[in-house]
C-alpha positions, 0 to 999 in steps of 0.5 A: 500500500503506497500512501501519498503524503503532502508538503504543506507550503509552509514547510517549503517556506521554512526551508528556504528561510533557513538556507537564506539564513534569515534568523533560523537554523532550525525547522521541525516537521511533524505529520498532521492527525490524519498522517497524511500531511506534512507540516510545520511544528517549529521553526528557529534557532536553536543550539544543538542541546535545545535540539535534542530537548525538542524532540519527543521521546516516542514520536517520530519528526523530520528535522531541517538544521543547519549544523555548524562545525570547524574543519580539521584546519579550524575553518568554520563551515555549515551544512543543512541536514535532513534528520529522521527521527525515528525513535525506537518507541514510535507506533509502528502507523507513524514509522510507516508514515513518516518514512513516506513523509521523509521521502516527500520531503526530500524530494520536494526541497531538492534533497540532493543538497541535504545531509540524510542522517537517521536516528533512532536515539540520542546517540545517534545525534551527538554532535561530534558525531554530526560534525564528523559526518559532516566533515567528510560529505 
């Protein structure tokens, strides 16, 4: 069963907000009631830690965040990431879902440009860890 998930124009304006650099590093897509929707829930500028404590424990969301991170010489760079987060306790429905929803969203940002980091806990988003992959994309 394919299930059709729609990007609402906010989060394509959210997007393009955060790449012009306009006062936002961050932005938090989640699924509306019916899970056929993707939506904006947050758009800001949030450090790493604020990050992590944004996201919910058991529900899964699609993150847009503009990591910044030094190279091995110290200069100082960014890159966009594209974060699913699908942790571990997250209703096998939504999984489903959202893993339609992160295709769409990918597809409709231009996901060519994105970092796809997956992550089912905490680990898997330390930042050291994300600065290292970003360090070699």
């Amino acid at each position: 069963m394919s299930i059709d998930i729609a990007v609402d124009d906010s989060c394509i304006s959210a997007f393009w907000k955060l790449k012009s650099k306009q006062d936002i590093n961050t932005v938090i897509y989640r699924l509306n009631n019916l899970l056929d929707r993707c939506v904006v829930e947050h758009e800001g500028n949030l450090t790493h830690d604020e990050l992590m404590l944004a996201l919910p424990a058991n529900e899964p969301r699609l993150v847009i965040y503009d990591l910044p991170f030094a190279t091995g010489d110290g200069t100082r760079r960014n890159k966009i990431l594209l974060i699913y987060w699908l942790p571990q306790g997250a209703a096998p429905r939504h999984k489903a879902a959202y893993g339609h929803a992160h295709t769409a969203l990918r597809d409709t940002l231009d996901g060519s440009q994105l970092l796809p980091v997956q992550s089912t806990s905490a680990p898997d988003l330390d930042y050291h860890r994300l600065a290292s992959q970003a360090r070699t994309a």
